[in-house]
C-alpha positions, 0 to 999 in steps of 0.5 A: 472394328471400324478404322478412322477415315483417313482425314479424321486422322490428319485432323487428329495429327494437326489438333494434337500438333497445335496443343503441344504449340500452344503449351510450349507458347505457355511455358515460354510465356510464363518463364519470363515471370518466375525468373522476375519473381526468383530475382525477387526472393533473392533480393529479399532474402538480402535485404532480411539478412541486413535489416538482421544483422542490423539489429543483432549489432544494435543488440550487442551494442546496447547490450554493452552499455546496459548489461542489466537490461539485457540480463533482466530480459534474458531472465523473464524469457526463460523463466517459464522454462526454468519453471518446467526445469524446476517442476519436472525435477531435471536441470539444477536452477537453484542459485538462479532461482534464489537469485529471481527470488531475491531480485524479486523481493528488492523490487518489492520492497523499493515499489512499497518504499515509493508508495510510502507517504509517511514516516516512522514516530514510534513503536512497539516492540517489532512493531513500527507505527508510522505518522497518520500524516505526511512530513509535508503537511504535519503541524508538529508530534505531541506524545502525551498519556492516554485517558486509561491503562489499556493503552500501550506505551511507545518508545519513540526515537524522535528529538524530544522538543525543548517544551517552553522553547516551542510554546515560546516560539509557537512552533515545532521543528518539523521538516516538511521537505523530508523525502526519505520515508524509509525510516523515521520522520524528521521532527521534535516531538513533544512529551507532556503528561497530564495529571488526571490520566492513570497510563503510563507517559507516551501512550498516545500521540497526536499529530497536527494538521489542518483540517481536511488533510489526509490521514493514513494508516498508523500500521498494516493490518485490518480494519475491524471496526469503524465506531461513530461516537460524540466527542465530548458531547459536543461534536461527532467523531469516528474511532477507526480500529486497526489490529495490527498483522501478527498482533491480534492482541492490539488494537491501533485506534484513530481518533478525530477524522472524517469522511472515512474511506475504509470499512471493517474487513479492509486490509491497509497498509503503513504510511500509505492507505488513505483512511479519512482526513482530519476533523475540524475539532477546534470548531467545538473544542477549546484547550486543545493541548497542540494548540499551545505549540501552534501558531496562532492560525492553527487552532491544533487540530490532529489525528489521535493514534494509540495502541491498546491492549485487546486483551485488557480486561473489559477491553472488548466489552467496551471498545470492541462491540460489532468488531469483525475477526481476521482469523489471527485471533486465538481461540481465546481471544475469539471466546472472549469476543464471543462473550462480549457479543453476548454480554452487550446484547443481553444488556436492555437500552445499549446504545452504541452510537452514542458516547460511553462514559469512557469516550466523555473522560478520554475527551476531557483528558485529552482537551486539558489545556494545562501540561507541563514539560516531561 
């Protein structure tokens, strides 16, 4: 093996010399950054430390002044752990969790309360029926006898008006800056029979409104059917029906709106589910009976509810033709639709847009200008 010469050696010597020069010039060069960049992260650090302790003081100051925030917080962000507690059946979130539940259903509760646009007037048995129209916009509440013995009574816990005093005055006590929707409208009502009607007193209800105002769900429930029919031959009107939650064997009927928003199928909710608005009925229509307690520039337009037994007798055949099912119904009551069905196709120049003898005498009945005090 040859040797290196003797000045490729020095060459090796003074190259290797140099770059061991020129990388501690390097580390020197660079160490002046890194120490300025270390100074860096620690006053950063500093300034993390402040800004958290900052906020951990704001924390428990704001904290001290409104525990119920904080708690709420603290409890949407365990609720999902507390979920794998309960799941996985380890931990005991018992008492909280019915706590949660509890807490929940308040909060429920007071959203539906703030969506309420109308109060109680009436009801049936556990059933409440609210007013089709707001407190502000009602004209007065008339509870008078429906045209046919399917019709269920109310019981009502509203002032009974004094009759000839309101004729009198032209006017029904109504508090229209009533905002506590939570329980029963603030109002007199009116009572009045009619002695061509066969059904028991309180078996419908009517409740003034100018035209053109919003007519909201009587009841929760679904609607089943949207009938169109003549009022009294002389005038277009809808029947809007409602079978009430857990009570398939009613039938909550609205009587004397227009432009309808709901269809058969849609589930609404009390006092608060817009269905149509008030007809103009006294266009056509004289005698109408709240025209007597009205003043002289409302003519006593309204909306007409009352609650029906489904389960009457014919009650289907007549009223109920083209109705959809919820799926509450009993197998009877489903039967007994079925049959119905059945029966109205079978019968030759039906015609179900029309008006039904029924729907001519209810109109004349409820269009009877003489009534007396209950």
């Amino acid at each position: 093996m040859k040797s290196k010469p003797a000045h490729a050696a020095k060459r090796s010597s003074r190259t290797g010399g140099a770059h061991r020069s020129d990388a501690r010039s390097a580390r020197g060069a660079s160490s002046r950054p890194r120490t300025h960049i270390r100074r860096k992260r620690h006053t950063g650090r500093i300034v993390v430390l402040v800004v958290t302790l900052a906020l951990v003081g704001g924390g428990v100051a704001y904290g001290a002044t409104h525990p119920q925030d904080v708690k709420s917080a603290f409890k949407q962000i365990v609720a999902p752990f507390r979920g794998g507690l309960s799941a996985s059946g380890s931990g005991s979130a018992d008492d909280v969790s019915s706590e949660d539940v509890a807490e929940r259903e308040q909060t429920a509760e007071q959203q539906q309360l703030a969506r309420l646009r109308t109060a109680q007037i009436a009801a049936i048995g556990d059933m409440a029926v609210r007013s089709p129209i707001a407190p502000q916009d009602a004209t007065g509440v008339l509870f008078h006898q429906a045209s046919y013995s399917y019709a269920l009574q109310m019981i009502t816990e509203l002032p009974a008006a004094d009759n000839e005093a309101c004729m009198a005055a032209m006017s029904v006590r109504v508090n229209h800056e009533q905002s506590d929707l939570s329980s029963w409208m603030d109002t007199d009502a009116l009572h009045c029979w009619r002695s061509s009607d066969r059904s028991a007193m309180d078996t419908a209800v009517d409740v003034g409104a100018k035209p053109g105002t919003a007519v909201h769900a009587p009841v929760s429930g679904t609607v089943i059917l949207v009938h169109p029919y003549s009022l009294y031959d002389k005038l277009d009107d809808i029947e809007i029906h409602i079978q009430p939650d857990g009570h398939p064997e009613m039938d909550c009927v609205i009587l004397h709106t227009t432009d309808c928003l709901v269809a058969a199928g849609d589930h609404v909710e009390a006092g608060v589910t817009q269905l149509s608005s008030v007809r103009d009925i006294a266009c056509e229509i004289s005698g109408i009976q709240l025209d007597e307690y009205t003043p002289e520039d409302d003519d006593g337009n309204h909306a007409h509810v009352q609650i029906n037994n489904a389960d009457y007798e014919g009650y289907r055949l007549k009223k109920l033709i083209g109705a959809v099912l919820t799926g509450q119904e009993s197998e009877a009551q489903v039967a007994s639709q079925q049959a119905a069905e059945t029966q109205a196709a079978g019968e030759a120049g039906a015609d179900e847009a029309g008006a039904t003898p029924d729907d001519a005498a209810e109109t004349a009945a409820e269009t009877t200008s003489a009534s007396t005090p209950a």
